[in-house]
PDB file of N, H, CA, C and O in Angstrom:
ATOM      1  N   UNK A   1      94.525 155.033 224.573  1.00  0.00           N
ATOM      2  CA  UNK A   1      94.869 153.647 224.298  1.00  0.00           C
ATOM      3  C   UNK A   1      96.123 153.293 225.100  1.00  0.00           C
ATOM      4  O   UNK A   1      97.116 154.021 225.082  1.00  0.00           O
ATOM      5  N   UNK A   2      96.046 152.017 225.895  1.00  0.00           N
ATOM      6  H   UNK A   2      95.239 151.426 225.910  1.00  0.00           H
ATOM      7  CA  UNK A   2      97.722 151.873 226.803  1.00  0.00           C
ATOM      8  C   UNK A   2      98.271 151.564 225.190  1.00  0.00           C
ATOM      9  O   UNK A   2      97.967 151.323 224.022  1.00  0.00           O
ATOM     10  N   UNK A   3      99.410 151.807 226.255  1.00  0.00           N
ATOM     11  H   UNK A   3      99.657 152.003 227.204  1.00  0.00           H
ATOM     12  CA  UNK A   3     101.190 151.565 225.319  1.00  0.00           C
ATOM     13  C   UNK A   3     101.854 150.475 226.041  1.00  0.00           C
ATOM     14  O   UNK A   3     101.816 150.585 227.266  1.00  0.00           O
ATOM     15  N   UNK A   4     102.579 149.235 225.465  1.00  0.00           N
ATOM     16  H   UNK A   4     102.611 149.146 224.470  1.00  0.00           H
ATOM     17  CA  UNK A   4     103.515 148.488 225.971  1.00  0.00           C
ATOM     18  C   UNK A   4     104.097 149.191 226.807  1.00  0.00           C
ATOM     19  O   UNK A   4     103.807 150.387 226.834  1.00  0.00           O
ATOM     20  N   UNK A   5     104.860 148.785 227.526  1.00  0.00           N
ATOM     21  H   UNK A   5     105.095 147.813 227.504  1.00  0.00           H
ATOM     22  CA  UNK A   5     105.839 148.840 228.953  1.00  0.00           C
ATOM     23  C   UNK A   5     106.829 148.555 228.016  1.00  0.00           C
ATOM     24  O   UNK A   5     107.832 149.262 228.112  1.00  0.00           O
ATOM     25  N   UNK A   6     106.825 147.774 227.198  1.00  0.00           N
ATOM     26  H   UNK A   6     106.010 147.200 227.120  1.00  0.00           H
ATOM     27  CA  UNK A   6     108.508 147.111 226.668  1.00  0.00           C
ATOM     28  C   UNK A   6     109.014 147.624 226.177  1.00  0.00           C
ATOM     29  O   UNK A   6     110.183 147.834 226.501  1.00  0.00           O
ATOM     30  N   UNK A   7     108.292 148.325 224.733  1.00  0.00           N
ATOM     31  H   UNK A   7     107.342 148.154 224.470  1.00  0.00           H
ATOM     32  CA  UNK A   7     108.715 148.760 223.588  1.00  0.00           C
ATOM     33  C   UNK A   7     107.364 149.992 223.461  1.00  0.00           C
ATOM     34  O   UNK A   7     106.838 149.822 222.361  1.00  0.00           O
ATOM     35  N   UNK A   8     107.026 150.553 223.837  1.00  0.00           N
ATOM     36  H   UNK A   8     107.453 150.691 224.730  1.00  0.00           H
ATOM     37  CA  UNK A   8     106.246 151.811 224.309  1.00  0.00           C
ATOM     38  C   UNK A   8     105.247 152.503 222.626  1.00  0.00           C
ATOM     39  O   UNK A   8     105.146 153.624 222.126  1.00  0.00           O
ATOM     40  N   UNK A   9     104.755 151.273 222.294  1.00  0.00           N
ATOM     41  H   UNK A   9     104.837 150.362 222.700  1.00  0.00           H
ATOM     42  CA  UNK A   9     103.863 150.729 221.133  1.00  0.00           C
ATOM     43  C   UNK A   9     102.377 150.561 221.750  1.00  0.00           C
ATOM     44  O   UNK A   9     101.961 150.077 222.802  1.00  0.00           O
ATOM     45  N   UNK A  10     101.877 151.057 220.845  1.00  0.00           N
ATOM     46  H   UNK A  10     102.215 151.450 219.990  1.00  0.00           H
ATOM     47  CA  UNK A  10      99.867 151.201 221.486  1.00  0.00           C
ATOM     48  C   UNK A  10      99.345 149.587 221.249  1.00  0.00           C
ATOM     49  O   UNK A  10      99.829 148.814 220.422  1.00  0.00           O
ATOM     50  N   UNK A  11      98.756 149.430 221.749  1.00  0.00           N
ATOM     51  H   UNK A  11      98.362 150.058 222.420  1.00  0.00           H
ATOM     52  CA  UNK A  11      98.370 147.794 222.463  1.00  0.00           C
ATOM     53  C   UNK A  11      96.906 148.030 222.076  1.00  0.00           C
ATOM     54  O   UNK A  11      96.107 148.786 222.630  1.00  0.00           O
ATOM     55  N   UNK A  12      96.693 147.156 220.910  1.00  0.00           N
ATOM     56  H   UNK A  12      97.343 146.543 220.460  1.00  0.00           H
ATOM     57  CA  UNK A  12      95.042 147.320 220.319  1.00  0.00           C
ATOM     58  C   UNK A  12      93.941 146.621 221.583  1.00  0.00           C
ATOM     59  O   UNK A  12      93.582 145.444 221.587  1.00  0.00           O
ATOM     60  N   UNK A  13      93.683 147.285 222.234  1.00  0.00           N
ATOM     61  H   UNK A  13      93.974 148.242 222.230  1.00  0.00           H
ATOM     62  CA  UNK A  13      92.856 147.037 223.130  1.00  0.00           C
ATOM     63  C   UNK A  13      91.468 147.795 222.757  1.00  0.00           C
ATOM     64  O   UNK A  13      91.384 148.975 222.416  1.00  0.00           O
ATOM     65  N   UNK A  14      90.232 146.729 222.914  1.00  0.00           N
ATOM     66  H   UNK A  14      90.300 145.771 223.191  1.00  0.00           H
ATOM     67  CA  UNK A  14      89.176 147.494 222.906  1.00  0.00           C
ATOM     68  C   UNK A  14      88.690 147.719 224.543  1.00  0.00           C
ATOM     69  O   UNK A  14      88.440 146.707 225.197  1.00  0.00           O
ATOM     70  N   UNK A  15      88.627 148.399 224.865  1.00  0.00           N
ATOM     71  H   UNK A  15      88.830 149.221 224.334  1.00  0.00           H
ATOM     72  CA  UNK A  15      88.448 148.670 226.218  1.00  0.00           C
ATOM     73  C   UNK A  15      87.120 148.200 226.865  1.00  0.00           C
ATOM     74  O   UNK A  15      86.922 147.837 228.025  1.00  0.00           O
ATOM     75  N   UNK A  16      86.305 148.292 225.878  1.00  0.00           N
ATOM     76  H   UNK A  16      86.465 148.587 224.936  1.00  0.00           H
ATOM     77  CA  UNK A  16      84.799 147.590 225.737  1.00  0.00           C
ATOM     78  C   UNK A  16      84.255 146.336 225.620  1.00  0.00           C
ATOM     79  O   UNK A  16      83.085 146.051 225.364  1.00  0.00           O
ATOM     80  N   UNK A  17      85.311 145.508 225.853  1.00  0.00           N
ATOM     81  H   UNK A  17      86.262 145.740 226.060  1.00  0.00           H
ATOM     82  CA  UNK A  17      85.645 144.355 225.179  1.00  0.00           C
ATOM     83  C   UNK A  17      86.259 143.152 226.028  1.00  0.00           C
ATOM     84  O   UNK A  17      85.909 141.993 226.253  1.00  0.00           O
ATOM     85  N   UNK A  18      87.664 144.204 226.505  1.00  0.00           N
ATOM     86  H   UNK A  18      87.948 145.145 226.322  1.00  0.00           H
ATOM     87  CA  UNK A  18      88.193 143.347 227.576  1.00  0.00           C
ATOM     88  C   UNK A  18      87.570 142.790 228.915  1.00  0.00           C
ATOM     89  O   UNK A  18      86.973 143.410 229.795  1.00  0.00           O
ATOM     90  N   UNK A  19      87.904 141.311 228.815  1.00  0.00           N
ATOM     91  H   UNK A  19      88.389 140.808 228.100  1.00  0.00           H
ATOM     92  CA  UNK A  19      87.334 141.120 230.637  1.00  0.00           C
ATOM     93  C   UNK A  19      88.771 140.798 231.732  1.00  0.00           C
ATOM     94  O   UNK A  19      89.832 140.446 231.217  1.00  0.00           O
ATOM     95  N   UNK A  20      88.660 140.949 233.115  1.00  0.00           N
ATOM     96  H   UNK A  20      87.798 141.235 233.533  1.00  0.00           H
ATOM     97  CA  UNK A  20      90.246 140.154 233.384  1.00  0.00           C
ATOM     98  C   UNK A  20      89.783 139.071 233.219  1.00  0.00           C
ATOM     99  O   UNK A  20      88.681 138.606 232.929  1.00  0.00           O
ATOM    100  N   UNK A  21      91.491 138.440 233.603  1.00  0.00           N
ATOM    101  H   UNK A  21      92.386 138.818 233.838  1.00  0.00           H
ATOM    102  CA  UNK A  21      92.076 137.671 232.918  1.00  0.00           C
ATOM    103  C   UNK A  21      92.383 137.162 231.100  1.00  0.00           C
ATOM    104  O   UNK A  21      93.017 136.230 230.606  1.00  0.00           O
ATOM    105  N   UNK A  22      91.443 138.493 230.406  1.00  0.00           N
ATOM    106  H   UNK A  22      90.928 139.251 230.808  1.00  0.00           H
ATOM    107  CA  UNK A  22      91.902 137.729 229.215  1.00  0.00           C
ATOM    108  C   UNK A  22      93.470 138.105 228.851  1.00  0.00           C
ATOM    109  O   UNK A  22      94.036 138.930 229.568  1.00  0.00           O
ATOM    110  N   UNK A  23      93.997 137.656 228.023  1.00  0.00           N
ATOM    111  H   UNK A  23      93.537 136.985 227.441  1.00  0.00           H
ATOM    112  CA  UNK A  23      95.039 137.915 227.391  1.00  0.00           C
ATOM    113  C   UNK A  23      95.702 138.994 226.086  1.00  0.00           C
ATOM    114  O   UNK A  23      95.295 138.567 225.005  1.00  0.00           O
ATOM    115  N   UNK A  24      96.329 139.877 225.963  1.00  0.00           N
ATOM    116  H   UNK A  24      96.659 140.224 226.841  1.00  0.00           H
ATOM    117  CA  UNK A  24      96.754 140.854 224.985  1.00  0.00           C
ATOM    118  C   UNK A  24      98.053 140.915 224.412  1.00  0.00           C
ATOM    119  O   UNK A  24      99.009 141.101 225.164  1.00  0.00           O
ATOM    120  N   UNK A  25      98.174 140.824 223.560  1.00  0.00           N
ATOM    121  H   UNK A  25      97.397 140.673 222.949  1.00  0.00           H
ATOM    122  CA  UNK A  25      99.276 140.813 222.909  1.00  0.00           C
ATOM    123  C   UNK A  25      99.905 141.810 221.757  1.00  0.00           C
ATOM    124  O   UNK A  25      99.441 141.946 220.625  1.00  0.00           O
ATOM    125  N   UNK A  26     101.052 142.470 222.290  1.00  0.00           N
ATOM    126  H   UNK A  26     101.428 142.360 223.209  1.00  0.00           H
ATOM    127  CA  UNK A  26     101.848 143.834 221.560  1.00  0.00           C
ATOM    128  C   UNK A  26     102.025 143.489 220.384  1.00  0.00           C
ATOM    129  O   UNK A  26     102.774 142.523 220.232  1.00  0.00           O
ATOM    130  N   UNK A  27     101.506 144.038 219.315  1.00  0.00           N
ATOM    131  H   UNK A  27     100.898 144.822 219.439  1.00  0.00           H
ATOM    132  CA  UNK A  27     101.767 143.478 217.831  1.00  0.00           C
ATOM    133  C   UNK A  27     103.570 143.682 217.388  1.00  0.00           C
ATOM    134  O   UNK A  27     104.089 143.151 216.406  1.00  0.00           O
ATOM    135  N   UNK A  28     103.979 144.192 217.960  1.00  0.00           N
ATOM    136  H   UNK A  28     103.558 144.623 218.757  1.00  0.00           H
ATOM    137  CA  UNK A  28     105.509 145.234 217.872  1.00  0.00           C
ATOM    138  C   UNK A  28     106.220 144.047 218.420  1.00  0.00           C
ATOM    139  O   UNK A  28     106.585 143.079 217.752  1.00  0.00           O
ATOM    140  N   UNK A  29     106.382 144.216 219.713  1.00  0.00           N
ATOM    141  H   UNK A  29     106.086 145.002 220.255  1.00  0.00           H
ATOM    142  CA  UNK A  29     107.324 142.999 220.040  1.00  0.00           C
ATOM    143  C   UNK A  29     106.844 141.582 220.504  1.00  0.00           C
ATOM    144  O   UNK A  29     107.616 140.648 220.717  1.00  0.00           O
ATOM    145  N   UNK A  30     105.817 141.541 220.603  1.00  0.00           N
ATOM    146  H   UNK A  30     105.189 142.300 220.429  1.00  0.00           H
ATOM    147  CA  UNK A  30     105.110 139.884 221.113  1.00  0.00           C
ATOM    148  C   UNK A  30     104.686 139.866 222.069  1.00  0.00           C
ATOM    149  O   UNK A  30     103.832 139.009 222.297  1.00  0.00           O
ATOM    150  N   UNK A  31     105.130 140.946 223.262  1.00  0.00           N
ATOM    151  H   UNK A  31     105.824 141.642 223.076  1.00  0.00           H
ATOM    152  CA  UNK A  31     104.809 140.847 224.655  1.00  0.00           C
ATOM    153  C   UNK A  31     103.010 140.257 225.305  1.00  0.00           C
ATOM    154  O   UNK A  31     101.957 140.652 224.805  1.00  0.00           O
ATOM    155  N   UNK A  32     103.057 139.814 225.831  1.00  0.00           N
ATOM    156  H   UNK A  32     103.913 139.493 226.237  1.00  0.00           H
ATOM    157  CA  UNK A  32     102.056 138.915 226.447  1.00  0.00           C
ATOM    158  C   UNK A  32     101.549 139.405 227.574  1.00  0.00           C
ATOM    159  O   UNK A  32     102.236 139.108 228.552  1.00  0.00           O
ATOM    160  N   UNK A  33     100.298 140.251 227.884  1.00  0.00           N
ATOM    161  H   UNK A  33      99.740 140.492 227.090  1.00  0.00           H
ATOM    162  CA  UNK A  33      99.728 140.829 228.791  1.00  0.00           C
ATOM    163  C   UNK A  33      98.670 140.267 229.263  1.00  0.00           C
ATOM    164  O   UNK A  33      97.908 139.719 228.467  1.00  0.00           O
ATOM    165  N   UNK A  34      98.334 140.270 230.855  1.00  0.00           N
ATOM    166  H   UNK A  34      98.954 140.715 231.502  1.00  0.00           H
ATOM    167  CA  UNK A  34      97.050 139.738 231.041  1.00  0.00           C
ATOM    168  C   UNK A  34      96.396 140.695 231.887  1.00  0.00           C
ATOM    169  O   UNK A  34      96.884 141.272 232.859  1.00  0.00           O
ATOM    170  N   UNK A  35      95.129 140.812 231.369  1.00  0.00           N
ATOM    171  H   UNK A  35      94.733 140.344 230.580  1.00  0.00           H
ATOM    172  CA  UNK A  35      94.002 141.881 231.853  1.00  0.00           C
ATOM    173  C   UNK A  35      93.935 141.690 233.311  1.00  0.00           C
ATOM    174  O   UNK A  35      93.146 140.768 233.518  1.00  0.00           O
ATOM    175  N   UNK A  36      94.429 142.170 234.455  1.00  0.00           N
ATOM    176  H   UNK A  36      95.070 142.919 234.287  1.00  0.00           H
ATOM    177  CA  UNK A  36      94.325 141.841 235.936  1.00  0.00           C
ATOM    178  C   UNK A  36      92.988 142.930 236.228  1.00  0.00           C
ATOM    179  O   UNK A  36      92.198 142.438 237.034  1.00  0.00           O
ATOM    180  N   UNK A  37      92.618 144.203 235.768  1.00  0.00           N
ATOM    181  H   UNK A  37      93.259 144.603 235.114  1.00  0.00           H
ATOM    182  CA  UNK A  37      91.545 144.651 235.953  1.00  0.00           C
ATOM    183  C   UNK A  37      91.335 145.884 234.879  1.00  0.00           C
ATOM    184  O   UNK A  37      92.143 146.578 234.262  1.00  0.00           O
ATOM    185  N   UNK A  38      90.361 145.863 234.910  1.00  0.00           N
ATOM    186  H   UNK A  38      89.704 145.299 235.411  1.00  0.00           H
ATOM    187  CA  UNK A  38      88.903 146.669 233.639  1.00  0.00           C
ATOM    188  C   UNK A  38      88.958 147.832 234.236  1.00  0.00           C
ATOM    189  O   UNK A  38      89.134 148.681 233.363  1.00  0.00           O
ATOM    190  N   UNK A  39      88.887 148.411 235.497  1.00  0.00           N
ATOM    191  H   UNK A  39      88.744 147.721 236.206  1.00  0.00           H
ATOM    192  CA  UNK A  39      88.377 149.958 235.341  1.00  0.00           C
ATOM    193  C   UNK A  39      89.321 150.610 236.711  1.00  0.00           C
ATOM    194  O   UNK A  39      88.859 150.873 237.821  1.00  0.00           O
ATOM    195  N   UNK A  40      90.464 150.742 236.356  1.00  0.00           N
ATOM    196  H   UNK A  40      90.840 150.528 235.455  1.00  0.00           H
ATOM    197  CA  UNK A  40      91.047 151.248 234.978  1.00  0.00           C
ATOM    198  C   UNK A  40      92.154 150.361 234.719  1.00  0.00           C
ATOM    199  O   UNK A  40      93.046 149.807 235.361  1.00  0.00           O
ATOM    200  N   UNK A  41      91.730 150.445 233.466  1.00  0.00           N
ATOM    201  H   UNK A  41      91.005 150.895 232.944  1.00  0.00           H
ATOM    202  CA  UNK A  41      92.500 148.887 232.829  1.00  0.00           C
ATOM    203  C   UNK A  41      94.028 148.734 233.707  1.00  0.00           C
ATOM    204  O   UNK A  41      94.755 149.727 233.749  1.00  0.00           O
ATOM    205  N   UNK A  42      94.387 147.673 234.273  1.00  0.00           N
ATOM    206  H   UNK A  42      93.796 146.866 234.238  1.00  0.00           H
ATOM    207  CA  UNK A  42      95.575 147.173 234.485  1.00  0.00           C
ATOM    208  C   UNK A  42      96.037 145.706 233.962  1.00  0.00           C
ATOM    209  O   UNK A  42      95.514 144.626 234.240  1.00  0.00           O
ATOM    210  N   UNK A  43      97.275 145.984 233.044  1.00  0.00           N
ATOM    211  H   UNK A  43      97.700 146.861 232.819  1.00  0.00           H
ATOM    212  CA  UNK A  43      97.610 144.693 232.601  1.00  0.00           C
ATOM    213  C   UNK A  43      98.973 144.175 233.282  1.00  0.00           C
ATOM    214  O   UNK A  43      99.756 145.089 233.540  1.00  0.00           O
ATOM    215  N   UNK A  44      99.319 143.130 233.554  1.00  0.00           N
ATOM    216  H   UNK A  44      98.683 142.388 233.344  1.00  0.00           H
ATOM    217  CA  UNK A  44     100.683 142.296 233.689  1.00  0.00           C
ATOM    218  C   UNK A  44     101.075 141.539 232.881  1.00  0.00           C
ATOM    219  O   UNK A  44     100.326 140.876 232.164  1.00  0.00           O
ATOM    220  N   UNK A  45     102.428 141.496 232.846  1.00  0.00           N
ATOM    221  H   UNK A  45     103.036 142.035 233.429  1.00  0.00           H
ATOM    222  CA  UNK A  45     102.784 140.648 231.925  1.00  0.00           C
ATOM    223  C   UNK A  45     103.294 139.458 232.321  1.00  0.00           C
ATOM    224  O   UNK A  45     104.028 139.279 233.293  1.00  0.00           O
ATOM    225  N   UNK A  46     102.807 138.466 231.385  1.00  0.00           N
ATOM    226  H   UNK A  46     102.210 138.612 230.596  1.00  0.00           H
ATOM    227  CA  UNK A  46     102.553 136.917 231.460  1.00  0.00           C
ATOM    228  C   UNK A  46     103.994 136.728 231.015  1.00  0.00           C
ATOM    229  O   UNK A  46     104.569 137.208 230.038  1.00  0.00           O
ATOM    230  N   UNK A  47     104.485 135.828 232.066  1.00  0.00           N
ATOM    231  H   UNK A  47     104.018 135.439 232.860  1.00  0.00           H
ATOM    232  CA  UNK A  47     105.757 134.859 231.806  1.00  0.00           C
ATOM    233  C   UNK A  47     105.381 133.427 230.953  1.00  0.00           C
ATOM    234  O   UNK A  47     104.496 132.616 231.226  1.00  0.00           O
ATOM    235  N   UNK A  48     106.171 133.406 230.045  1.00  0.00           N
ATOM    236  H   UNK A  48     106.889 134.065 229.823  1.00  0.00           H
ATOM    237  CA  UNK A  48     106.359 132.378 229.485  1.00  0.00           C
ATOM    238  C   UNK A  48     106.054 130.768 230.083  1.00  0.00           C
ATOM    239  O   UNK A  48     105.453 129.764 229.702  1.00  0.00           O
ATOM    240  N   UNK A  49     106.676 131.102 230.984  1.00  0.00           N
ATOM    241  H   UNK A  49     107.165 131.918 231.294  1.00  0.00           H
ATOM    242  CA  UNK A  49     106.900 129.629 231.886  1.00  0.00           C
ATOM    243  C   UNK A  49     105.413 128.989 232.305  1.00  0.00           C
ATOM    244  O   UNK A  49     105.100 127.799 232.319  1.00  0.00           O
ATOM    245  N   UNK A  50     104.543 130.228 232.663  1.00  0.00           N
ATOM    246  H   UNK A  50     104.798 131.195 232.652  1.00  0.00           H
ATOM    247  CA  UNK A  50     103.547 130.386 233.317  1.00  0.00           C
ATOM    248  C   UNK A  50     102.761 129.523 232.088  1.00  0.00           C
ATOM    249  O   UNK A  50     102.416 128.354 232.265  1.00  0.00           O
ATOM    250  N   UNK A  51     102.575 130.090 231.095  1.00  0.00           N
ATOM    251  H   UNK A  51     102.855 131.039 230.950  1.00  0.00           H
ATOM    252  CA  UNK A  51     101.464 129.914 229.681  1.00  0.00           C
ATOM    253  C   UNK A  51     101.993 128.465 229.756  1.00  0.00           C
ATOM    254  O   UNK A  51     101.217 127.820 230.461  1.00  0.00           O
ATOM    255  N   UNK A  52     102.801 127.858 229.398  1.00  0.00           N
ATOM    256  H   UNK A  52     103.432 128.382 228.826  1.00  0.00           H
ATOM    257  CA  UNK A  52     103.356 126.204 229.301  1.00  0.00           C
ATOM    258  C   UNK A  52     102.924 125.687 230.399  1.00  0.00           C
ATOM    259  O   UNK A  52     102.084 124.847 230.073  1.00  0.00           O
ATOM    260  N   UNK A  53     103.028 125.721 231.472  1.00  0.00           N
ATOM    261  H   UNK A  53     103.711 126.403 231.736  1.00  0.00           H
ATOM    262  CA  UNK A  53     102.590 124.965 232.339  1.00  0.00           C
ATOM    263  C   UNK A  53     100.852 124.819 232.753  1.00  0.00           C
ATOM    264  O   UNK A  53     100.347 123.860 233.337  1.00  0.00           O
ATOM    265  N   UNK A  54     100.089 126.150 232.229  1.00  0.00           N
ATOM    266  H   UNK A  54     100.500 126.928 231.755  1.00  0.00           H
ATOM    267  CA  UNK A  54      99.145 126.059 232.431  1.00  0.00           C
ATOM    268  C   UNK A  54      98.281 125.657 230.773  1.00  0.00           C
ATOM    269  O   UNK A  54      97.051 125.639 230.747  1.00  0.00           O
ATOM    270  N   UNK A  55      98.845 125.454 229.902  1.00  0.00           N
ATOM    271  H   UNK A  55      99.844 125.468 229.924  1.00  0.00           H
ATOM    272  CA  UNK A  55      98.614 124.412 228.822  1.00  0.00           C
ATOM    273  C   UNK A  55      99.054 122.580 229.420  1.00  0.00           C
ATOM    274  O   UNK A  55      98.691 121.441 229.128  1.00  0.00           O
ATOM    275  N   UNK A  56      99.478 122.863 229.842  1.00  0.00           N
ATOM    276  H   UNK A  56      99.773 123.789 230.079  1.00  0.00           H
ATOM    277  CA  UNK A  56     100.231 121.586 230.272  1.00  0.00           C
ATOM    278  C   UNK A  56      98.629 121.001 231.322  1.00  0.00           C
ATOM    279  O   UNK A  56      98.043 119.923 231.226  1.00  0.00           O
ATOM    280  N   UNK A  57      98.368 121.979 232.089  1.00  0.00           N
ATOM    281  H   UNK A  57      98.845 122.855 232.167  1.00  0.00           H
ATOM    282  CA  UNK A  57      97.537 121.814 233.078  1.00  0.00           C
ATOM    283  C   UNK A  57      95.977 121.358 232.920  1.00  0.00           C
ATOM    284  O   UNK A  57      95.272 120.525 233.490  1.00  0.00           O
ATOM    285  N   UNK A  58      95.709 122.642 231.499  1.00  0.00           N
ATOM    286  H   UNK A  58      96.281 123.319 231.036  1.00  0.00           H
ATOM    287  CA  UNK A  58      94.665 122.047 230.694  1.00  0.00           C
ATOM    288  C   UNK A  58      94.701 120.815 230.155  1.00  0.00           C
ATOM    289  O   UNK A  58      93.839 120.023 230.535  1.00  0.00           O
ATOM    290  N   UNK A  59      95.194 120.598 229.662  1.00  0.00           N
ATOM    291  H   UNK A  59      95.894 121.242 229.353  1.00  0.00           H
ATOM    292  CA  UNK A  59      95.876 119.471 228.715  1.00  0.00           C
ATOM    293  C   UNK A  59      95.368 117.997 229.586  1.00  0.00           C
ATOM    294  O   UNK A  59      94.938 117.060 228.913  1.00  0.00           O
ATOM    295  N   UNK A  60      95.425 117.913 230.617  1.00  0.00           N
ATOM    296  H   UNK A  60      95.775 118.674 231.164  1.00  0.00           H
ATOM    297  CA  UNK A  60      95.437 116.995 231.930  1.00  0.00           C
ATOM    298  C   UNK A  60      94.052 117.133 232.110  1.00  0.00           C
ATOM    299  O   UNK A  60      93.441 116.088 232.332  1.00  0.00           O
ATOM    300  N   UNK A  61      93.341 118.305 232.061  1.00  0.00           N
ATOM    301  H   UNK A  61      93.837 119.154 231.881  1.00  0.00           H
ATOM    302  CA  UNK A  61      91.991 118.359 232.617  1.00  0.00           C
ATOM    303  C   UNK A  61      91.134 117.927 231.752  1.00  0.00           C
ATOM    304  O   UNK A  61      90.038 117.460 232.060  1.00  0.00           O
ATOM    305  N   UNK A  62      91.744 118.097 230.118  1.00  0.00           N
ATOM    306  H   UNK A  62      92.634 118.476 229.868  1.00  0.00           H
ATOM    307  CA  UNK A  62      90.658 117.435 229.435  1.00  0.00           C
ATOM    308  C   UNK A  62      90.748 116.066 229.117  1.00  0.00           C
ATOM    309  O   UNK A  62      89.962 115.565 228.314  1.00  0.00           O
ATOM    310  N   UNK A  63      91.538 115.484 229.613  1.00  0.00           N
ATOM    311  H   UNK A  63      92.177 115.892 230.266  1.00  0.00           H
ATOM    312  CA  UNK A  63      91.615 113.743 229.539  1.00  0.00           C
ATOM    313  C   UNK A  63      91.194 113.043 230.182  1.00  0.00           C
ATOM    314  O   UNK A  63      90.853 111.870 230.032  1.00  0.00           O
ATOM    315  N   UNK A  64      91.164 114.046 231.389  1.00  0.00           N
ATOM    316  H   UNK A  64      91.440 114.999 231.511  1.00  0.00           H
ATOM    317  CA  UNK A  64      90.302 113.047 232.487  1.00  0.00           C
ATOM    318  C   UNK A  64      88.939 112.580 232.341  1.00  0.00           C
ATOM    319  O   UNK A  64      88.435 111.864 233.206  1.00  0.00           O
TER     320      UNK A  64
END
């Protein structure tokens, strides 16, 4: 099972489950991971700034 990078806590991932790009989140400290690839799993972690602006972005796409 990966472990956070942050706080070095097991990250409930079903491995079977995940696709990229979805999103994961460290129950321990909050950290915000995104699935960049499945075999063998690699995650990054999602900046804040990033998630707001791309709500922001959606947000725009569904009004149109």
């Amino acid at each position: 099972m990966p472990t956070c990078p942050e706080c070095e806590n097991e990250l409930d991932v079903d491995l079977d489950e995940v696709e990229e790009g979805d999103v994961v989140s460290c129950g321990e400290c909050g950290t915000d991971y995104e699935v960049v690839g499945v075999e063998p799993l690699e995650l990054a972690r999602v900046d804040e700034e990033l998630i707001e602006e791309d709500d922001l972005f959606a947000e725009e796409e569904e009004e149109e």
